[in-house]
C-alpha positions as a Markdown table, in Angstrom:
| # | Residue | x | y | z |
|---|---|---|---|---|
| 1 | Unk | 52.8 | -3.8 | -26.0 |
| 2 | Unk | 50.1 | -3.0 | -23.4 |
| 3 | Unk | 49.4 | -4.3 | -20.2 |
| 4 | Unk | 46.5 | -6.0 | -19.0 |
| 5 | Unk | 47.5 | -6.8 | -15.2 |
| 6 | Unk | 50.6 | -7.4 | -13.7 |
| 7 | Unk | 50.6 | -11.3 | -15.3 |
| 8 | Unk | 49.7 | -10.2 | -18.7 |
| 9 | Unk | 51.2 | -8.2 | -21.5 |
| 10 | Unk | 48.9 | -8.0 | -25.2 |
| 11 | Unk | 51.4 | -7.6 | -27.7 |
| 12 | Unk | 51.1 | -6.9 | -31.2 |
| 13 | Unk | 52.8 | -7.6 | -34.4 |
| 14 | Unk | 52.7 | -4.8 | -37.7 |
| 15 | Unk | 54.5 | -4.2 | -41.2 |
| 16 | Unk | 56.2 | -2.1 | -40.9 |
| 17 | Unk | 53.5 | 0.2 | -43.5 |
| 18 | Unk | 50.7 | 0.0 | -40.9 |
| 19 | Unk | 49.1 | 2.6 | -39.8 |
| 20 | Unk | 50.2 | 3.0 | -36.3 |
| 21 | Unk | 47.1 | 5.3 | -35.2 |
| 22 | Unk | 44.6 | 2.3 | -35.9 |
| 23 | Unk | 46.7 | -0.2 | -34.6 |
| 24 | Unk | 46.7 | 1.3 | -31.2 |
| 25 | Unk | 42.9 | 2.5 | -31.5 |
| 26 | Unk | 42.7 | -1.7 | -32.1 |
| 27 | Unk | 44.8 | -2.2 | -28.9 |
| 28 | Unk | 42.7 | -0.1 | -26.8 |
| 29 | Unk | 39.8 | -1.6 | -27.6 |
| 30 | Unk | 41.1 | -5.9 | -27.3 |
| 31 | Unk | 42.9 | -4.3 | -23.9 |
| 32 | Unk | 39.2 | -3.7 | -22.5 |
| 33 | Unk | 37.4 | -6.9 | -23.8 |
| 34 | Unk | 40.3 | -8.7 | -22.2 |
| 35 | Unk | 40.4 | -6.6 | -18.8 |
| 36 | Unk | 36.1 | -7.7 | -18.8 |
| 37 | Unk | 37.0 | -11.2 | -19.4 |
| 38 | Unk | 39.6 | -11.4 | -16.3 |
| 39 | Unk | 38.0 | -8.7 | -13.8 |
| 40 | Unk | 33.8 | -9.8 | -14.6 |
């Protein structure tokens, strides 16, 4: 899970052979697109 605001939460799903590293690397990256899309 990571926050976006204080109304939204992005959560992601994995097997449980994912590679956590990328996966959160991934998060970082949705996090800001989505932060652009509610603060721009």
């Amino acid at each position: 899970m990571s926050p976006i605001n204080n109304e939204v939460i992005l959560v992601s799903l994995a097997r449980h052979d994912s590679n956590l590293g990328l996966i959160l690397i991934g998060l970082d990256h949705v996090r800001e697109r989505i932060e652009k899309v509610f603060y721009h």
